[in-house]
C-alpha positions as CSV (number, residue, x, y, z in Angstrom):
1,X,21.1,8.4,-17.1
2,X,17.8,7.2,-18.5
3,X,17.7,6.3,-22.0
4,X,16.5,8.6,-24.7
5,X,13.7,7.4,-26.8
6,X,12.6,9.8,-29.9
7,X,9.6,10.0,-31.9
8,X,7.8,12.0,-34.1
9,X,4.9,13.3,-32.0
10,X,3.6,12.8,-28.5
11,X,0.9,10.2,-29.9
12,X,3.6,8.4,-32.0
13,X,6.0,8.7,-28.2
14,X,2.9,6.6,-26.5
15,X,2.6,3.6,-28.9
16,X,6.5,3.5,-28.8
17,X,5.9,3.3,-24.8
18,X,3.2,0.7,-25.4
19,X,5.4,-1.2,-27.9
20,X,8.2,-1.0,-25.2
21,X,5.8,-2.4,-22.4
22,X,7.2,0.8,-20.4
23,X,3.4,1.0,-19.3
24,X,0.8,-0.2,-17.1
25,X,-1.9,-0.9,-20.0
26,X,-3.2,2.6,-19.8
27,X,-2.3,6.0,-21.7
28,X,0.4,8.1,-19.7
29,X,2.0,11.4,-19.9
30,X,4.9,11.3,-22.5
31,X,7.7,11.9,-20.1
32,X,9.6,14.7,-22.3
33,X,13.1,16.1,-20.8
34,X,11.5,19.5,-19.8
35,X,8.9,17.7,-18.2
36,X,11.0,15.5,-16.0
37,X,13.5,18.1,-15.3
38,X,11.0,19.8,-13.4
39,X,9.7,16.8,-11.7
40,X,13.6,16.0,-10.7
41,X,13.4,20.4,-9.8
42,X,10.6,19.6,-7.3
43,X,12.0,17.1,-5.7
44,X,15.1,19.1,-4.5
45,X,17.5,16.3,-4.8
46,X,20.7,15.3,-7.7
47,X,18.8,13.6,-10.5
48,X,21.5,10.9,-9.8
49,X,20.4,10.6,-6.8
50,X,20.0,6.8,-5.8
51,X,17.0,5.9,-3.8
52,X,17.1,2.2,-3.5
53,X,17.3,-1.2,-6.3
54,X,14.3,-2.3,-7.5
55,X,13.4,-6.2,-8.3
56,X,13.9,-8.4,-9.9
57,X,15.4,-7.0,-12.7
58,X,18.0,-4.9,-9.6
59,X,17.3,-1.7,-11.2
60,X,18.8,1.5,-9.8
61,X,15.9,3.7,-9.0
62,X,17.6,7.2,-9.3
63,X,15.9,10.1,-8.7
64,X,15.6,10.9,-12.4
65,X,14.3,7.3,-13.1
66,X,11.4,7.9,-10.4
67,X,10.9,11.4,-11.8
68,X,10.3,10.0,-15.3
69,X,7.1,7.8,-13.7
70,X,5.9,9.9,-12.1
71,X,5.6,12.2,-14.7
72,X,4.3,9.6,-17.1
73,X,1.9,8.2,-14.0
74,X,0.3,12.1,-14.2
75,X,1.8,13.0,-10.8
76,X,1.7,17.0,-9.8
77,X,5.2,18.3,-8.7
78,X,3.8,18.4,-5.3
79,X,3.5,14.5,-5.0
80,X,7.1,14.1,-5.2
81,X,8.1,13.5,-1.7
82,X,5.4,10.9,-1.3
83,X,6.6,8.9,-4.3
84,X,10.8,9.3,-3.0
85,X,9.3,8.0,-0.1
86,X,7.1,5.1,-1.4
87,X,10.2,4.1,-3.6
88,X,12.4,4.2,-0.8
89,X,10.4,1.5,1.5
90,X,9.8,-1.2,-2.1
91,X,13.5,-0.9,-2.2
92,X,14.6,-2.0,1.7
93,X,15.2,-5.4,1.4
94,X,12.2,-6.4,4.6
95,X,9.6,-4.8,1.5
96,X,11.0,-8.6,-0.8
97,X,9.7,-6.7,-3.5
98,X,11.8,-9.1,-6.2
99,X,9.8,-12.1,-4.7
100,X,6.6,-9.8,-4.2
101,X,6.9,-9.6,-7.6
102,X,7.6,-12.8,-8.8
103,X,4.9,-14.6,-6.4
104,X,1.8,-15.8,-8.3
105,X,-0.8,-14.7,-5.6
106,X,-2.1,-11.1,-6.2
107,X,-0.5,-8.6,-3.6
108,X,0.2,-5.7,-4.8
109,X,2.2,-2.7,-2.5
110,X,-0.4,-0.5,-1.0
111,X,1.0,3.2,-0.1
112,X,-0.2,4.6,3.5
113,X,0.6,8.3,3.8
114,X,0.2,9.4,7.6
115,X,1.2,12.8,8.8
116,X,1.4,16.6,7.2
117,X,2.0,15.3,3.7
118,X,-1.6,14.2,3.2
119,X,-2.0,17.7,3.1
120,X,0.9,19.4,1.7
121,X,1.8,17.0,-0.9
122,X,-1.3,16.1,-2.0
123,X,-4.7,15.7,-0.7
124,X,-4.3,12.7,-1.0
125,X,-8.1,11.4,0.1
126,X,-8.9,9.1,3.5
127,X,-12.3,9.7,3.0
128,X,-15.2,8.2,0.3
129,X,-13.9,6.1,-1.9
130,X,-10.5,6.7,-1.4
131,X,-8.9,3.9,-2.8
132,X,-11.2,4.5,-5.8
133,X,-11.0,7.2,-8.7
134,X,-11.7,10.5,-8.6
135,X,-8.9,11.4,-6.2
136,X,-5.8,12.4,-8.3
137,X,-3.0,12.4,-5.8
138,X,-4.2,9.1,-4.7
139,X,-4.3,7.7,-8.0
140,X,-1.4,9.4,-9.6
141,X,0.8,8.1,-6.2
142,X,0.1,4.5,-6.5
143,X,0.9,4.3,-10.5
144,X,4.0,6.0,-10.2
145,X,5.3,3.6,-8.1
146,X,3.2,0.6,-9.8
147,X,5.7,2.2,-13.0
148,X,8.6,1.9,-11.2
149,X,8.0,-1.7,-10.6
150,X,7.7,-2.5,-14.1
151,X,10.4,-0.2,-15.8
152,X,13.1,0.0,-12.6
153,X,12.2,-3.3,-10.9
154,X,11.4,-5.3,-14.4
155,X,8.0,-6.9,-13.3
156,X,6.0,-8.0,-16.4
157,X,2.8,-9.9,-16.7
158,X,3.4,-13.6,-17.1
159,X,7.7,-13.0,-17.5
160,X,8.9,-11.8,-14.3
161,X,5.4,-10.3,-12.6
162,X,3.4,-13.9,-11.9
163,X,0.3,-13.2,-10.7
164,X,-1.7,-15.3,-11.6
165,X,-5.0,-12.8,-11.6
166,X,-4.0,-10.0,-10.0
167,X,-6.2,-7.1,-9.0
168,X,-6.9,-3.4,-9.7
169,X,-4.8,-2.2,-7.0
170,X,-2.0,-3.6,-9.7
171,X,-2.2,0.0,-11.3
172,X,-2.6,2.2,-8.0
173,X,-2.8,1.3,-4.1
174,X,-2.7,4.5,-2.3
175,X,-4.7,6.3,0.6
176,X,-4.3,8.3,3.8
177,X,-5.7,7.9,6.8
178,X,-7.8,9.7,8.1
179,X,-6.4,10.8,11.5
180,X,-8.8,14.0,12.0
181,X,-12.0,11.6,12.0
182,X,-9.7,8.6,14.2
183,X,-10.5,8.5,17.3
184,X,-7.1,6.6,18.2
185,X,-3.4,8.2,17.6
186,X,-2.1,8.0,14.1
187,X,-1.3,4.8,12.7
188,X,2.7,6.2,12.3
189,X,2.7,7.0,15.9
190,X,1.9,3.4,17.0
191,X,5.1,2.6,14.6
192,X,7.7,4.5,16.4
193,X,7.0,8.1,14.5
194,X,6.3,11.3,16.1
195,X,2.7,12.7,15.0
196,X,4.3,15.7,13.4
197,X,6.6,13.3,11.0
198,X,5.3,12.5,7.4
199,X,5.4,9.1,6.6
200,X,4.7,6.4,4.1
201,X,3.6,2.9,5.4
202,X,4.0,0.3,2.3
203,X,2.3,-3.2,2.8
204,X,2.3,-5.8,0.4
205,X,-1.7,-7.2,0.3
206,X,-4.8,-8.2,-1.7
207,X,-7.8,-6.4,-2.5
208,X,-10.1,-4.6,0.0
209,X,-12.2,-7.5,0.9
210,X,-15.6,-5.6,2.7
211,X,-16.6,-6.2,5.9
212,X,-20.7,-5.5,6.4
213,X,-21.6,-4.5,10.3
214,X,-24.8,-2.7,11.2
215,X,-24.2,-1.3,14.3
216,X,-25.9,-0.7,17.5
217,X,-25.0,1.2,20.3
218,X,-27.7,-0.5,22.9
219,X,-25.8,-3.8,22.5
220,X,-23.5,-4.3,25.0
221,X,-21.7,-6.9,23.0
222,X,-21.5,-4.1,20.1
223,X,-17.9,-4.2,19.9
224,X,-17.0,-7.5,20.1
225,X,-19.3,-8.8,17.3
226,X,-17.7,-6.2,14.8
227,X,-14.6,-7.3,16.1
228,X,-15.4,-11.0,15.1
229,X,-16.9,-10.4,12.0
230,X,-13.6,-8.1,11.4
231,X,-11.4,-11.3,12.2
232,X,-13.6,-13.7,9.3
233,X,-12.6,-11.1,6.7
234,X,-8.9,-10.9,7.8
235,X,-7.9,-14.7,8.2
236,X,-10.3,-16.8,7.0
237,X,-9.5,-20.0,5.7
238,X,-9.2,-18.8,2.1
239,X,-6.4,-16.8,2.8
240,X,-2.5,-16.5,2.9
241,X,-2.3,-15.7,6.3
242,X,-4.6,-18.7,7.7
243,X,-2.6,-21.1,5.4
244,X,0.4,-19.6,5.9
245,X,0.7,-18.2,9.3
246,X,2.7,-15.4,8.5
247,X,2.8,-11.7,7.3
248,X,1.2,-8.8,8.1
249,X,-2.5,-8.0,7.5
250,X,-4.5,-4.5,7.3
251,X,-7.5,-3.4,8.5
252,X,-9.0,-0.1,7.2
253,X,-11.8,0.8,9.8
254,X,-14.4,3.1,8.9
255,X,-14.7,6.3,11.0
256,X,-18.3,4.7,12.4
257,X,-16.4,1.4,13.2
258,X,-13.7,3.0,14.6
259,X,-16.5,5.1,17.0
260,X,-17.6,1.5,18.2
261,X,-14.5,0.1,19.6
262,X,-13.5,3.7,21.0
263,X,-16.5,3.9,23.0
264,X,-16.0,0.6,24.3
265,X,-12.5,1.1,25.2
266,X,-10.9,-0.2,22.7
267,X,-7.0,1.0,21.6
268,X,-5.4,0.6,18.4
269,X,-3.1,-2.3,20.5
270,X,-6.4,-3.7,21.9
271,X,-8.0,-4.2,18.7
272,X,-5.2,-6.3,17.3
273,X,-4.8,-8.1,20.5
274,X,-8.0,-9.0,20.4
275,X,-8.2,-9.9,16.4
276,X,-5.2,-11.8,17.1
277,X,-6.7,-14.0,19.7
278,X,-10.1,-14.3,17.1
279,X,-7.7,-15.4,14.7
280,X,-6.5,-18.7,16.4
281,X,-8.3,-21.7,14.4
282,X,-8.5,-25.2,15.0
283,X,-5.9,-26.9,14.1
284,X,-7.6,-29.9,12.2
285,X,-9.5,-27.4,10.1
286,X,-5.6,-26.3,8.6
287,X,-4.3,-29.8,8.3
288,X,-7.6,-30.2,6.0
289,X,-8.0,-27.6,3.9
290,X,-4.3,-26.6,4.2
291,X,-3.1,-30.0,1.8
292,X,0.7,-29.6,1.5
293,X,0.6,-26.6,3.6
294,X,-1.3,-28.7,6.3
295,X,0.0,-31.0,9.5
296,X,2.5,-28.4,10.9
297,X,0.9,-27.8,14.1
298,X,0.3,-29.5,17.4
299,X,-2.0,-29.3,19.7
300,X,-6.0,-28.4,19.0
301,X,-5.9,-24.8,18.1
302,X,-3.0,-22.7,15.8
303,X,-2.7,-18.8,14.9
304,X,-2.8,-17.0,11.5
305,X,-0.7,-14.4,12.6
306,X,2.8,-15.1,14.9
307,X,1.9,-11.3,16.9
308,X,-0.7,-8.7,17.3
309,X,1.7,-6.3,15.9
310,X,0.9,-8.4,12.3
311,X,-2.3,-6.8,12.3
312,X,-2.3,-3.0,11.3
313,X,-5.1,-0.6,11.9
314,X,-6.0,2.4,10.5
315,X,-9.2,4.7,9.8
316,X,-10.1,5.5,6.7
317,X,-13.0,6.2,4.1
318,X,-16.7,7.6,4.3
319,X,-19.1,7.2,7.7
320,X,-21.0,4.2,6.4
321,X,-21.5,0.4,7.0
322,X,-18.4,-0.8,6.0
323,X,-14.8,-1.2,6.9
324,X,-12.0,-2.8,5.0
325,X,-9.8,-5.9,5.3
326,X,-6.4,-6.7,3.5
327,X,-4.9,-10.2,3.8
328,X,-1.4,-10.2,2.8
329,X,0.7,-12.6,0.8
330,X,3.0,-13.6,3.5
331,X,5.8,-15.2,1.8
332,X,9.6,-15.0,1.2
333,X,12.3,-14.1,3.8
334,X,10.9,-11.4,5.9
335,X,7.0,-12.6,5.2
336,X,6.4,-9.8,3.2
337,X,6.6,-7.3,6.5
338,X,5.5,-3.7,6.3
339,X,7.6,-1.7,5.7
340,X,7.7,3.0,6.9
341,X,9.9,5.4,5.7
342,X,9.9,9.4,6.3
343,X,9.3,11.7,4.1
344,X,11.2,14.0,3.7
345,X,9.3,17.3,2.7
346,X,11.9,19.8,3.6
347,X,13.9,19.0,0.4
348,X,10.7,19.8,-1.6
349,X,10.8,22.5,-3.7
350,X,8.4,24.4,-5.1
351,X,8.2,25.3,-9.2
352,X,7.4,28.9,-10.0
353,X,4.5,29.0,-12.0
354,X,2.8,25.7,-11.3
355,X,0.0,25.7,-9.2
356,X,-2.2,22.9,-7.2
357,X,-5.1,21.1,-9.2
């Protein structure tokens, strides 16, 4: 059972939370016992429920405890299965989350939604600036799970959260793709789900870092120069995954990117072979920059990435100039791996009286 905190009014209840460090830095909803009731109501499971342990601190993420953040994250009733879901994955013990946590680079879990749900338990936007605000399932998502991290799992700045910058997906890292404007299969189908299945992907990475590429659809080398300028963006020598040779990486094309490998033949699988093989440096340039992480290779060349199946690729955002890449942190016993769960939308239940916003 959670604890009970009381106060005088709901402004007095926020500087308490605040106070508490129960929060992310910003205002939330005051999570009252009517309102979390009918968060626990719409998710259609036991309030005692457990879901998963959270790190570092190991706490039991119950269905109650989840419904609590995301009432106080601002989520809609709707959202619920999502956030199960997304709570689910941080808690399999592939996700690391305790050393995701505790590591001072700046990943941070970003939430993939695939399937019906970014429909019915949302929208949750795969379209302009998705990953930006404006888009309330999206952002609503990805802080109640940031929420659980800090009150379940125990990670605070500087104590047990070590970051040593972090970044704005800190608060809320949460998209869909867009599989309507893809020109490939869904991303979940390439992981071993059926295109009708729901399903949350959650990946441990940095920042979006933009990737600039004008196209052109005379050049017959089109493809394979977006695909190279793709590959500097993902493992380039200022990242995790060229230093550490390990993890999994993301890359978010843009619906006209994603056009310009389809038309040249290019699969989801052929993409990341072939940003696999771009990603194979010399070997003298890691020993170098590399310092302690350096002189672990022989022979002339080495690879950031141990498989093409460490490089993920989706479609997402507005028809532009730009794509996305995410490096990834890489570290601890399963390399930070990504990590899919299903969602389970049949034990959603609906609230009398509520309605969509």
């Amino acid at each position: 059972m959670n604890e009970v905190l009381k106060a005088e009014n709901e402004e007095s209840a926020l500087e308490l939370l605040h106070e508490l460090q129960c929060t992310d830095g910003l205002p939330v909803v005051i999570p009252t016992r009517e309102r979390v009731a009918r968060m626990v109501l719409a998710s259609g499971l036991d309030s005692e429920l457990v879901l998963g342990e959270l790190g570092p601190a190991g706490g039991v993420a119950s269905v109650e405890k989840v419904a609590t953040a995301a009432v106080m994250a601002g989520c809609l009733p709707d959202y619920m299965p999502v956030v199960i879901a997304a709570v689910k994955a941080a808690a399999r013990p592939e996700f690391d989350l305790a050393e995701l946590q505790a590591t001072t680079h700046c990943t941070a879990p970003l939430i993939i939604v695939n399937g019906p749900a970014r429909k019915t338990c949302g929208p949750i936007s795969s379209s302009y600036g998705a990953l930006g605000p404006g888009h309330r399932a999206n952002a609503s998502i990805g802080r109640a799970l940031r929420l659980c991290m800090i009150n379940i799992g125990g990670g605070r700045p500087g104590i047990s959260d070590m970051a040593l910058l972090g970044h704005p997906g800190k608060f809320t890292y949460c998209l869909s793709e867009a599989e309507e404007a893809s020109p490939f299969p869904p991303l979940h189908t390439s992981l071993g789900f059926e295109a009708s299945d729901s399903v949350v992907t959650l990946l441990g990475c940095e920042a979006p870092h933009s990737v600039l590429y004008a196209d052109n659809a005379d050049d017959p080398e089109d493809a394979e120069k977006l695909l190279y300028v793709l590959s500097v963006g993902l493992a380039n020598i200022a990242t995790n995954n060229a230093i550490f040779c390990s993890g999994v990486a993301l890359v978010v094309l843009g619906p006209k990117h994603a056009n310009v490998l389809s038309r040249s033949s290019y699969s989801r699988e052929k993409i990341a072979l072939k940003l696999w093989e771009l990603t194979h440096f010399p070997t003298a340039d890691h020993d170098y920059y590399g310092n302690e992480f350096g002189s672990r290779f022989d022979g002339d060349t080495y690879c950031a990435f141990e498989k093409p199946e460490d490089i993920l690729v989706m479609v997402s955002g507005g028809v532009g100039l730009y794509s996305m890449v995410m490096p990834n942190w890489g570290g601890a016993g399963h390399q930070n791996r990504a990590v899919s769960v299903k969602i389970e939308e049949n034990f959603f239940c609906e609230i009398p009286g509520l309605s969509k916003s």
